[in-house]
C-alpha positions as CSV (number, residue, x, y, z in Angstrom):
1,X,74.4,53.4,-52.4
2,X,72.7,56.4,-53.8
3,X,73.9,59.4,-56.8
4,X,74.9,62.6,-55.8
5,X,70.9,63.4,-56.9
6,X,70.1,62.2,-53.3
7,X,71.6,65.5,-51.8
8,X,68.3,66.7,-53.5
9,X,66.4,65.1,-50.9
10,X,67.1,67.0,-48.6
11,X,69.5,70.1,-48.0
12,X,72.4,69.3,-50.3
13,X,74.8,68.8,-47.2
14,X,76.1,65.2,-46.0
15,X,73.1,65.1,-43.3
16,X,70.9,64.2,-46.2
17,X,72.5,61.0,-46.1
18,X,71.9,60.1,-42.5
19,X,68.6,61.4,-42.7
20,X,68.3,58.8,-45.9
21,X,69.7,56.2,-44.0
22,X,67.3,56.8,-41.1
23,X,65.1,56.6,-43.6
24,X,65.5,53.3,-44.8
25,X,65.7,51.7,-40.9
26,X,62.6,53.3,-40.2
27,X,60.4,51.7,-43.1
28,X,58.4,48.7,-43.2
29,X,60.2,47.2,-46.1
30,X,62.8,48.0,-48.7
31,X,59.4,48.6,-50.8
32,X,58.0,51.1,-48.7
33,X,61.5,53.2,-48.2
34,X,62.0,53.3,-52.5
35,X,58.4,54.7,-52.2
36,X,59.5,57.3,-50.0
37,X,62.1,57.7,-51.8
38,X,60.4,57.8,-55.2
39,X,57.9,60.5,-53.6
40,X,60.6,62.9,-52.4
41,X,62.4,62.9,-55.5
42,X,59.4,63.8,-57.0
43,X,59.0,66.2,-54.8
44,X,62.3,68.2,-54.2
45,X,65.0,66.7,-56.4
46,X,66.2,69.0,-59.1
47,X,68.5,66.1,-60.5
48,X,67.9,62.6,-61.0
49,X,68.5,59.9,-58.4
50,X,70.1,56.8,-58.5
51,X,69.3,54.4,-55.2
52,X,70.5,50.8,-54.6
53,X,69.6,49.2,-51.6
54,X,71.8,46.1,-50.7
55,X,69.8,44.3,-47.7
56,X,70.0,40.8,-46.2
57,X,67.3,39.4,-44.3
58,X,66.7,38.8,-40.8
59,X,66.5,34.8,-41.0
């Protein structure tokens, strides 16, 4: 789940979203994708953002 503030990320259009979600498969850990997260926020976002990652492990 994310805010509307995660449109900031990236162009403002829906794709942000996948590209989010891409994101999130491609990291390491749920730690390392909030990081990436934290640091693009930082970066672009002109609005806050809100992200809640929901994630079950493997075993």
């Amino acid at each position: 789940m994310a805010s509307d503030g995660a449109l900031d990320l990236g162009d403002g259009t829906i794709d942000t979203l996948t590209d989010i979600g891409r994101t999130y498969r491609r990291a390491p850990s749920t730690a390392a994708f909030l990081e990436t997260v934290r640091l693009r926020a930082a970066e672009h976002a002109e609005d806050d953002v809100t992200v809640t990652v929901l994630a079950r492990d493997a075993d």
